[in-house]
N, C-alpha and C positions, 0 to 999 in steps of 0.2 A: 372582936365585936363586929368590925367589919365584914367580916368571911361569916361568921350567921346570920346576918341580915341578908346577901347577898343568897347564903342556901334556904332561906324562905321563900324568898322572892323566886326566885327560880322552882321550886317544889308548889310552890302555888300558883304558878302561870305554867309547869306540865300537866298540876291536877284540873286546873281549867280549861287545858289544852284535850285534855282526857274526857273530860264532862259534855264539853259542845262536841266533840266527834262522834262519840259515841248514844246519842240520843236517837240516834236512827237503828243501831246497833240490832234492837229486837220488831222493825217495821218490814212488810211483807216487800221484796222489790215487785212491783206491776209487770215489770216485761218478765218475769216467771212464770206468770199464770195467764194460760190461754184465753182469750175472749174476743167477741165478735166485735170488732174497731167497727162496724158499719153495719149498714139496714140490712144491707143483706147476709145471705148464708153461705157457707162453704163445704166445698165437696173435697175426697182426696182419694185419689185412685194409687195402689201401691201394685208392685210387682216384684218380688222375689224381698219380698222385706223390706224394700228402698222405694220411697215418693214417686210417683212412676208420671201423672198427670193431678191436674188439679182444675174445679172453678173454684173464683173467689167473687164474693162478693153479687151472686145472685139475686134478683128481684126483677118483680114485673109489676110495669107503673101504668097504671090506668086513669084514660084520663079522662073530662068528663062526659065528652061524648061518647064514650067506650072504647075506644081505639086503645089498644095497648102496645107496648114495648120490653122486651126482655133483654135487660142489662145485664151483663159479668163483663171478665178479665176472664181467659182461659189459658193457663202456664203449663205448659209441658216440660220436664225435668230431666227426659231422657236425654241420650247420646241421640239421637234420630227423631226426624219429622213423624210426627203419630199425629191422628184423626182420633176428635173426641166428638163421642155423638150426646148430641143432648136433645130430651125430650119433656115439653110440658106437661102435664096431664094437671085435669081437674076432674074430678070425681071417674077415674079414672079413663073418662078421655082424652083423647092429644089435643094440647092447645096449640101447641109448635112442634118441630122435629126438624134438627138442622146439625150437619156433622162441619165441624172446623177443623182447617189442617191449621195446626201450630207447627213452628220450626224448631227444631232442636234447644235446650235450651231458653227459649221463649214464651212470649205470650202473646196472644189475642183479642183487643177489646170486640165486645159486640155491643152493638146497641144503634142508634141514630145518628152518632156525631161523627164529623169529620174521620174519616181513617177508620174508623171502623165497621165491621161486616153485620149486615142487616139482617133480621130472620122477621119472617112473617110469621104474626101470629094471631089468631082467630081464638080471639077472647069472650064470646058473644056469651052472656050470663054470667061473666064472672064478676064479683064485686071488690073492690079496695077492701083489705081488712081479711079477706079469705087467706089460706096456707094451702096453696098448693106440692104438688110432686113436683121435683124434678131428675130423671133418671140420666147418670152421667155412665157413658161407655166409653175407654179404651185399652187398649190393649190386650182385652179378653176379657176385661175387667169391667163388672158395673157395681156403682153405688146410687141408692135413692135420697134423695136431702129433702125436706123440709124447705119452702119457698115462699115467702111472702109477697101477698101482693099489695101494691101501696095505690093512693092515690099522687095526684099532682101535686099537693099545696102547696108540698115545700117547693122554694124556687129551682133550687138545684134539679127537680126533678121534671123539669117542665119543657117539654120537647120546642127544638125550635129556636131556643133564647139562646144567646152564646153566654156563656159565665164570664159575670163582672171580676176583674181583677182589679 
């Protein structure tokens, strides 16, 4: 009597043990499927089949005087220092045009803040809420993305302010 009570016990705290594991069993994992973590968009330049450069996280924030700024991170993948040229265009004029060297393995912030590299850029007509071009060159390689431009409101995006931690 003993030894059956002991083999239920145990068969119904592994079929419990089985129950709570497995409810996740048929749910989608998130880090599988691609999606844009941020405002901005992403380019990917390949060469011989393999990730060759990249921007991430492009956008251009305008603010209410009009003055604008063009944000990314720019990663280069290869074994060697490569130059990636990037260029704004709105209706298919240049709003910017500025080539960055990245170092092997590395990246690049561009934008306003401390440490990283500035690009002028002459945004006269354009408004928050437009999609611009942005044409990414290296390697012999170019691709065109899709760019949004924002305004200020949000705080993180507002030149000048250093981010509250």
């Amino acid at each position: 009597m003993r030894r059956s009570r002991r083999s239920v016990l145990s068969a119904a705290a592994l079929g419990l043990a089985l129950a709570a594991s497995g409810c996740t069993y048929m749910s989608p994992v998130q880090t599988k499927d691609f999606y844009q973590a941020a405002d901005g968009t992403n380019a990917n330049i390949e060469q011989d089949g393999a990730l060759y450069a990249g921007v991430r996280n492009a956008l251009l924030v305008i603010e209410e005087d009009g003055t604008a700024e063009f944000s990314a991170t720019i990663a280069n993948y290869s074994d060697e220092e490569t130059s990636v040229e990037l260029t704004g265009l709105s209706e298919g004029s240049s709003i910017f045009s500025t080539a960055v060297q990245v170092p092997a393995h590395g990246t690049v912030d561009v934008g306003s803040g401390e440490g990283q590299q500035q690009v002028s850029v002459d945004a006269a007509g354009v408004r928050p809420g437009v999609i611009l071009d942005l044409e990414v060159t290296a390697g012999g390689q170019t691709d065109t993305i899709s760019m949004p431009a924002l305004d200020s409101s949000l705080e993180y995006y507002q030149q000048g302010e250093p981010a509250e931690g």
